[in-house]
C-alpha positions as CSV (number, residue, x, y, z in Angstrom):
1,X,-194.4,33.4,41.9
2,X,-191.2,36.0,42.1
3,X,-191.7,39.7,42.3
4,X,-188.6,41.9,41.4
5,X,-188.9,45.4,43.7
6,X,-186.4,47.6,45.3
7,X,-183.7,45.2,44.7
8,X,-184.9,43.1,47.4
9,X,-186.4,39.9,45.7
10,X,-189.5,38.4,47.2
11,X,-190.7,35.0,46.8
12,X,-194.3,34.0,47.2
13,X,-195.6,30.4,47.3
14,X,-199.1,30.1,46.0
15,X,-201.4,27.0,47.1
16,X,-201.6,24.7,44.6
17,X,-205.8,24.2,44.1
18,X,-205.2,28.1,43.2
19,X,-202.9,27.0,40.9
20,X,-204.8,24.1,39.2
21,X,-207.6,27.0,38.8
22,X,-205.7,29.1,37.0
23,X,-204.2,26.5,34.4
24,X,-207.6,25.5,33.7
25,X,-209.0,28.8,32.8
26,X,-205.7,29.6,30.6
27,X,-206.6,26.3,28.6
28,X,-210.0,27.6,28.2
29,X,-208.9,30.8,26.7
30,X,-206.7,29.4,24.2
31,X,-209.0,27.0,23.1
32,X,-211.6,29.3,22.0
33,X,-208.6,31.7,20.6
34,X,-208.0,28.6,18.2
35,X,-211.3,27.2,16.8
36,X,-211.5,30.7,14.5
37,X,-208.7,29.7,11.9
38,X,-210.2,25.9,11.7
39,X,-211.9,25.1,8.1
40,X,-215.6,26.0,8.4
41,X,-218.1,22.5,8.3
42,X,-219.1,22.1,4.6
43,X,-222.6,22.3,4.3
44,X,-224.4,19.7,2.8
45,X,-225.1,19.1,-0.9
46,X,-228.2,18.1,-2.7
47,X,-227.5,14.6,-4.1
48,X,-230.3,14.8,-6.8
49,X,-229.4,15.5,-10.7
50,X,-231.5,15.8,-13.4
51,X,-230.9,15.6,-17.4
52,X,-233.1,18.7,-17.3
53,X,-231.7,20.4,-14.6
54,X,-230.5,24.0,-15.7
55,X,-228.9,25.6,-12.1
56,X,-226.1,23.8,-10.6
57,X,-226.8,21.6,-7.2
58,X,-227.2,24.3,-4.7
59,X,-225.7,24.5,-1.0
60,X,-227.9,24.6,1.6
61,X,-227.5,25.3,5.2
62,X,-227.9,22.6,7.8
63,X,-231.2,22.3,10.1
64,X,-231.3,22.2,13.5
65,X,-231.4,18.1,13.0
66,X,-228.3,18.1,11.1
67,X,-230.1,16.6,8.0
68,X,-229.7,17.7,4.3
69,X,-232.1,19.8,2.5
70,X,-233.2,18.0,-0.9
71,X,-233.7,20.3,-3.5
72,X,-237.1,19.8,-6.6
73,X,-235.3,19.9,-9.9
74,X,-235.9,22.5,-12.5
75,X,-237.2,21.5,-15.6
76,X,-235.7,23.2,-18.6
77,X,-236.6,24.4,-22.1
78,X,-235.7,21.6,-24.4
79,X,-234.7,24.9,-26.8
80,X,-232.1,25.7,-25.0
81,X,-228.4,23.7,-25.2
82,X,-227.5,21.7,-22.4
83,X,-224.2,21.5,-20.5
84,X,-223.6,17.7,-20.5
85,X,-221.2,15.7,-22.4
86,X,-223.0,13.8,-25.5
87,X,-221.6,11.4,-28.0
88,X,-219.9,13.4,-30.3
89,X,-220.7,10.8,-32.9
90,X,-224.0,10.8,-33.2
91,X,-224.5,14.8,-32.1
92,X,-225.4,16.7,-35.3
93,X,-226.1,20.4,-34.7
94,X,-229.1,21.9,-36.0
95,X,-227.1,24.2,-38.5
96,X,-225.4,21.0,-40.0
97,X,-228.5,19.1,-41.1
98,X,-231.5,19.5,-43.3
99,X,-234.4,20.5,-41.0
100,X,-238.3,20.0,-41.5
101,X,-240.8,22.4,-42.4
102,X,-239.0,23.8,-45.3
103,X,-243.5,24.5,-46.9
104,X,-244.7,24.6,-42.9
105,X,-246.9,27.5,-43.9
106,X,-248.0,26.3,-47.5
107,X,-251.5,25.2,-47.4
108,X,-251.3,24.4,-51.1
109,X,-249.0,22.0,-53.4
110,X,-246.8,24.3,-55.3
111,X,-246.9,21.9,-58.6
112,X,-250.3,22.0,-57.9
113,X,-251.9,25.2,-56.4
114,X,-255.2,24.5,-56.9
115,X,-254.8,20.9,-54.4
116,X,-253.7,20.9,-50.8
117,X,-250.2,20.0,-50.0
118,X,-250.0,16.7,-49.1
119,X,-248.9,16.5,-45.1
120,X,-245.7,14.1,-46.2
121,X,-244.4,16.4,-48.3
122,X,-243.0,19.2,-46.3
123,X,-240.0,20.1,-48.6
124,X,-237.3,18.2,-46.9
125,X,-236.6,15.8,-49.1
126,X,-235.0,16.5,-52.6
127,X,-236.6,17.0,-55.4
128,X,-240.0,17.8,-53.0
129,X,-242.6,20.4,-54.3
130,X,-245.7,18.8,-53.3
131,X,-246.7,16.7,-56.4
132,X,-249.2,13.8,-55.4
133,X,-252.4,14.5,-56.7
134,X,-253.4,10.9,-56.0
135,X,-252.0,10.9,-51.9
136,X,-249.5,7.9,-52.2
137,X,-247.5,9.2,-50.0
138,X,-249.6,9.1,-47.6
139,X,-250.6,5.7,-47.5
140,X,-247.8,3.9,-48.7
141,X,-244.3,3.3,-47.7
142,X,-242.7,6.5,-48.3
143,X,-239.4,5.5,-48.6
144,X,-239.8,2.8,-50.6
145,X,-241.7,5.2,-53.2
146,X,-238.1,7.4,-53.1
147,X,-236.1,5.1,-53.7
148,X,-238.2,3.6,-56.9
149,X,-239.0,6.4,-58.1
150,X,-235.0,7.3,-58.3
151,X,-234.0,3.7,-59.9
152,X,-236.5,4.6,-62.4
153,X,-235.0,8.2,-62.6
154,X,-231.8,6.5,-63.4
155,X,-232.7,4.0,-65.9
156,X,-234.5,6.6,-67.8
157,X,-231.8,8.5,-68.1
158,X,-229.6,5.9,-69.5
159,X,-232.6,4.9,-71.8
160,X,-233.2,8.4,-73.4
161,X,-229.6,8.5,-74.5
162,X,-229.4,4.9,-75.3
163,X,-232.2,4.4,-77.3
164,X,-232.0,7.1,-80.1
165,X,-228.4,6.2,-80.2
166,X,-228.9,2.5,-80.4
167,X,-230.9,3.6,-84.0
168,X,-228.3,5.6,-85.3
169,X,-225.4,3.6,-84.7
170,X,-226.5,-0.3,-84.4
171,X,-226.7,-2.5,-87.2
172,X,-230.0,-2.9,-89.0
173,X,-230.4,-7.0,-87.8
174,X,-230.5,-5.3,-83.7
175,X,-233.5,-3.3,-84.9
176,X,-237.2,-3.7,-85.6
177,X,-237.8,-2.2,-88.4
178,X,-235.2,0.8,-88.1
179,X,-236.3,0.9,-84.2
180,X,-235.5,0.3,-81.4
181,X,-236.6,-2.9,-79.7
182,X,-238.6,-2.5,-77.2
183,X,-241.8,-4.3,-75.9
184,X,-244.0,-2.1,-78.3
185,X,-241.8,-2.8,-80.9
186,X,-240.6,-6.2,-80.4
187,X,-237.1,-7.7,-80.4
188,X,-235.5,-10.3,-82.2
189,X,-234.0,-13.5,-80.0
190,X,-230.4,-11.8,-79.6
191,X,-232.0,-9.0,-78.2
192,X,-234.4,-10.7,-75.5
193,X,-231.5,-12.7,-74.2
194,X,-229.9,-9.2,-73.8
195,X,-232.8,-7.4,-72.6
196,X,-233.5,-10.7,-70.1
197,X,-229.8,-10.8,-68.6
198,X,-230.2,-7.0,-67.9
199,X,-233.3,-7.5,-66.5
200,X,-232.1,-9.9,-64.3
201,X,-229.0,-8.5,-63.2
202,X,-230.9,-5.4,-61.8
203,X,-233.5,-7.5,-60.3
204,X,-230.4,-9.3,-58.2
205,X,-229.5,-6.0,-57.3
206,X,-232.7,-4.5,-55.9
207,X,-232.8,-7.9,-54.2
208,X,-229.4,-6.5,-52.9
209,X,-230.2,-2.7,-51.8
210,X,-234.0,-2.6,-51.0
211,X,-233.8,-3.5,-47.3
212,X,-232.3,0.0,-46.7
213,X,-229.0,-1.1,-46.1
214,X,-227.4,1.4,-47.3
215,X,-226.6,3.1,-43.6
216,X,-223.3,1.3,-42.8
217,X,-221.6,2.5,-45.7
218,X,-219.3,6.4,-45.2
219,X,-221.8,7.7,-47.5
220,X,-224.9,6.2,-45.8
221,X,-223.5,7.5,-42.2
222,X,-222.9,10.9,-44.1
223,X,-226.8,10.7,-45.5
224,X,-227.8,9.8,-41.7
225,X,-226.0,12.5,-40.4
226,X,-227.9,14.9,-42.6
227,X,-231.3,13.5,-42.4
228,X,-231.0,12.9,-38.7
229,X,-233.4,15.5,-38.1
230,X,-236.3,14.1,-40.4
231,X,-235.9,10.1,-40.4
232,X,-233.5,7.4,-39.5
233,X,-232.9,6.0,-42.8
234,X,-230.4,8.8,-44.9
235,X,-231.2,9.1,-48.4
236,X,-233.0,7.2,-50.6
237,X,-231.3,5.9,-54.0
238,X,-227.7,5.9,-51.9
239,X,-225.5,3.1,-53.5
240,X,-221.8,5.1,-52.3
241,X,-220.8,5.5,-55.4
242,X,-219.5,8.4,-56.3
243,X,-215.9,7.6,-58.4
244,X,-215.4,11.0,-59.7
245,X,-216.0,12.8,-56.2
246,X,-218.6,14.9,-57.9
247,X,-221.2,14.7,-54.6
248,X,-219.3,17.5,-53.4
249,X,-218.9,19.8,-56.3
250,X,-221.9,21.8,-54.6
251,X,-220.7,22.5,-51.4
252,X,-219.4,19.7,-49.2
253,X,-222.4,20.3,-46.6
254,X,-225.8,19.0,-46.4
255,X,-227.3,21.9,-48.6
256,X,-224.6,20.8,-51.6
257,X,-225.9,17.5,-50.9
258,X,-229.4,18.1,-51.3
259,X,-229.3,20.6,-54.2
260,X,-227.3,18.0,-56.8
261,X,-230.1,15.3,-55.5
262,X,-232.7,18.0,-56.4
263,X,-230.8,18.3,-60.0
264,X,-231.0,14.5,-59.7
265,X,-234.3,13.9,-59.8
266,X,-235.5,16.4,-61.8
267,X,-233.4,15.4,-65.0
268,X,-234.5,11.7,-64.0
269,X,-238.5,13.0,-64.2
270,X,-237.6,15.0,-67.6
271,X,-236.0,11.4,-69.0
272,X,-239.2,9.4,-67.6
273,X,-241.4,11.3,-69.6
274,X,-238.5,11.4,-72.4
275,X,-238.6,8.0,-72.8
276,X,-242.1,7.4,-72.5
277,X,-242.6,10.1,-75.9
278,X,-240.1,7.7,-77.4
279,X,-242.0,4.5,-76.9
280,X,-245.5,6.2,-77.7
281,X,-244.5,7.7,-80.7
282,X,-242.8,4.7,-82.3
283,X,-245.6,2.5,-81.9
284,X,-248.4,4.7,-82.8
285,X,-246.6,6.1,-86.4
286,X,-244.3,3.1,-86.8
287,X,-240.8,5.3,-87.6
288,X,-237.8,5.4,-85.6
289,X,-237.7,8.5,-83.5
290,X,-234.5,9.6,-85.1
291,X,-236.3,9.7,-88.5
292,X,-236.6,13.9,-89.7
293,X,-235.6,14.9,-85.8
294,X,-234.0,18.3,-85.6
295,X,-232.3,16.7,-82.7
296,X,-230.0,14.2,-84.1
297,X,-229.7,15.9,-87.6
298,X,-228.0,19.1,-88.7
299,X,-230.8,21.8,-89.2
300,X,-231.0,25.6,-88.2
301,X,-234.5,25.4,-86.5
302,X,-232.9,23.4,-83.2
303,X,-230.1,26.4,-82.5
304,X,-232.4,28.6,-83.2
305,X,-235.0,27.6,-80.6
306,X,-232.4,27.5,-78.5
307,X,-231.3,31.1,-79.3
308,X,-234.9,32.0,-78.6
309,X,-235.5,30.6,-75.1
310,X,-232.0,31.8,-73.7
311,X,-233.1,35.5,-75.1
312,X,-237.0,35.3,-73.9
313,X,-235.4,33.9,-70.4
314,X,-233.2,36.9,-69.9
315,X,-235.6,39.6,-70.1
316,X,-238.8,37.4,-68.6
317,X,-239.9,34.8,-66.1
318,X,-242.8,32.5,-65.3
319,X,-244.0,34.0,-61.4
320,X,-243.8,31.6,-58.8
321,X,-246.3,28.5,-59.2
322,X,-247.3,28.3,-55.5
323,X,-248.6,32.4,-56.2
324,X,-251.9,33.3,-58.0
325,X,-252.0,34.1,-60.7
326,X,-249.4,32.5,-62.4
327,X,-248.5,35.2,-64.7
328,X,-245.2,36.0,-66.8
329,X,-243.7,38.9,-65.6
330,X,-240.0,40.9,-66.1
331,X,-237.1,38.9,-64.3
332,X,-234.1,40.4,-62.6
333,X,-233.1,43.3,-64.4
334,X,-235.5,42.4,-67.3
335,X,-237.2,45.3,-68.2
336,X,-234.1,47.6,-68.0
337,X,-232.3,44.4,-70.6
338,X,-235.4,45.3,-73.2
339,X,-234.9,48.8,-73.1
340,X,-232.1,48.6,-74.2
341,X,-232.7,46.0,-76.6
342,X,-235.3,48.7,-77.9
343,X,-232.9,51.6,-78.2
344,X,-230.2,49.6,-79.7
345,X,-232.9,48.5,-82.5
346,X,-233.8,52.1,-82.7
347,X,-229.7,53.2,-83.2
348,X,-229.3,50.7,-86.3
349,X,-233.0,52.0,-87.6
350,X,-231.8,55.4,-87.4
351,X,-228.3,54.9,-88.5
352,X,-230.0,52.8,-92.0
353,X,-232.3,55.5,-92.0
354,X,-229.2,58.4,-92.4
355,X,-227.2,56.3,-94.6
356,X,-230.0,55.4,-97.1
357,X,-231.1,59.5,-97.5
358,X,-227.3,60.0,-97.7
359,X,-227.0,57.6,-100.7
360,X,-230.1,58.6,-102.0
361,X,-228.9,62.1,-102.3
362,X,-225.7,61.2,-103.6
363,X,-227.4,59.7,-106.1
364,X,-229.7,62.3,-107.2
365,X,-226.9,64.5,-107.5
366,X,-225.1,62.5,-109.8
367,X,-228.4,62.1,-112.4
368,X,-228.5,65.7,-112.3
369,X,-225.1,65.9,-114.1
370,X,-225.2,62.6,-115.8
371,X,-228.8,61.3,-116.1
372,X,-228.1,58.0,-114.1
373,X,-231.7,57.3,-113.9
374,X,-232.5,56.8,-117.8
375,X,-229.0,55.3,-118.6
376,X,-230.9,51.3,-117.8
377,X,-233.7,52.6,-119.9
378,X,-231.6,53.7,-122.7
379,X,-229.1,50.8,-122.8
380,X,-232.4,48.4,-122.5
381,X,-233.4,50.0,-126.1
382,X,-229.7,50.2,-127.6
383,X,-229.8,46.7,-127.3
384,X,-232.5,45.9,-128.4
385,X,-232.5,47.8,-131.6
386,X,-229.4,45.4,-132.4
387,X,-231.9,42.1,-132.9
388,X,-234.3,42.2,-135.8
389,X,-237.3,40.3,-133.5
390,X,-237.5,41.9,-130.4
């Protein structure tokens, strides 16, 4: 070691085990100078996950053993959306599909409010309002009962048109008697090897579509999508057809969907029991259904009637069928529609009323000057006194 003082420069020698000392305890010191800008240890981390495990895997200190703390998982409310990736395929939010319970707190069938609602028939089907007086769809298959109930629908419709056309327009060999052949009626050989090969055709194709096949098709996967919450198996009565792209003229959403299905079904029920007045009525009077109809010949009563519902409809309404009493009361903006229906009544009343005095006086003016009122009277006998034997 070499200390500088007074210019004289002096030079001490130090043992060496002093020295070794001293380079030992220098080491020391920058060692522990050192360790505080090294990474801290991570702790350890819980290694179990759950599907219904809300918090993220927390971090827990070490024990004095150096062993991991295992965390219990949290169990979460299934209400509330998760933070995992799902298949974005088969995922159908809430908002995007029909959901069940549409009648959850009807106790009674709003087609029929003096029965219970059956438990099947919740609303979330089209065309649902709780008809099934006799339970069938409760102990059969019920969507086998949908989708024959909208076949039937369908041929109906086609039938009401068809058959009161078929009298009007085919020739009189094609038709019993001026009707329509039918099984009540009977047909002729030409028309059972007709009525067979149609028969048989839609047999082969109910043979075809009644195993609910209908799912791999874009429509079907469109009808799964929107059903998804109530069943597996879409929409009854789906065939994907649709060659005017009319399915979406509602909406292109599950709620356009279901309300043309609702308008469906309901003209297809209206045709069933269309149909069914055709058949009855021809076999029980024996004359075409065409014969003296205001519907398929030119008559004022039909427009009319018409005339007469649309009026009645705008100023009342038939109260809700699943309320008591069912009662006809004013609908929207009804009452305030008759009033003035009243007062414009009144105005032409009143403005007759002015015109006719006016006239009247007029009138009485002029027989004061001219005797207007005996002038019939007095040509009545000038004529006469012209024959000898009057």
């Amino acid at each position: 070691k070499i200390f500088i003082k007074s210019h004289h420069i002096h030079l001490f020698i130090l043992p060496p085990t002093i020295i070794m000392k001293f380079s030992a305890i220098l080491v020391a010191a920058l060692a522990s100078s050192t360790s505080a800008f090294a990474p801290a240890k991570p702790a350890a981390i819980t290694k179990t996950l759950s599907a219904a495990t809300l918090e993220a895997p927390t971090e827990s200190a070490p024990a004095a053993d150096d062993k991991p703390v295992i965390t219990e998982p949290v169990t979460a409310d299934m209400g509330v959306e998760k933070a995992w990736p799902v298949d974005q395929d088969k995922f159908v939010k809430d908002s995007d599909r029909v959901m069940p319970g549409r009648y959850e707190g009807v106790e009674n069938s709003i087609a029929v409010p003096f029965l219970p609602r059956p438990t099947a028939l919740d609303g979330s089907h089209a065309g649902d309002y709780g008809f099934d007086p006799l339970g069938l769809s409760e102990k059969m298959d019920f969507y086998a009962m949908q989708e024959s109930e909208i076949r039937h629908a369908r041929l109906a419709m086609l039938a009401v048109v068809g058959w009161p056309m078929s009298e009007l327009l085919a020739p009189s060999w094609m038709l019993q008697h001026g009707c329509a052949p039918s099984v009540l009626n009977g047909v002729n050989p030409l028309s059972f090897l007709a009525i067979a090969g149609f028969l048989g055709a839609a047999g082969f194709f109910e043979y075809k579509t009644a195993f609910r096949g209908s799912q791999s098709t874009p429509m079907g996967k469109l009808h799964e999508k929107d059903m998804s919450a109530i069943w597996k198996y879409g929409v009854a009565g789906d065939y994907n057809w649709d060659p005017l792209n009319l399915y979406s003229s509602c909406g292109d959403d599950f709620k356009g969907r279901k309300g043309l299905r609702d308008v469906e079904i309901s003209h297809g029920r209206v045709a069933m029991l269309g149909i069914t007045y055709f058949a009855a009525w021809e076999a029980l009077t024996g004359h075409p259904i065409v014969e003296n109809n205001m519907l398929f010949h030119p008559n004022a009563l039909f427009p009319l009637l018409v005339a007469g519902y649309v009026g009645w409809s705008q100023i009342y309404e038939v109260s809700p069928l699943n309320e008591y009493p069912i009662q006809i009361q004013y609908a929207n903006e009804g009452e305030m529609k008759l009033k003035r229906l009243q007062n414009g009544v009144q105005e032409i009343v009143d403005q007759v009323n002015e015109s006719t005095a006016t006239s009247k006086a007029q009138l009485d003016d002029l027989d004061e000057k001219f005797d207007i009122y005996a002038a019939p009277k007095k040509f009545e006998a000038a004529i006469r006194s012209t024959y000898k034997y009057w």
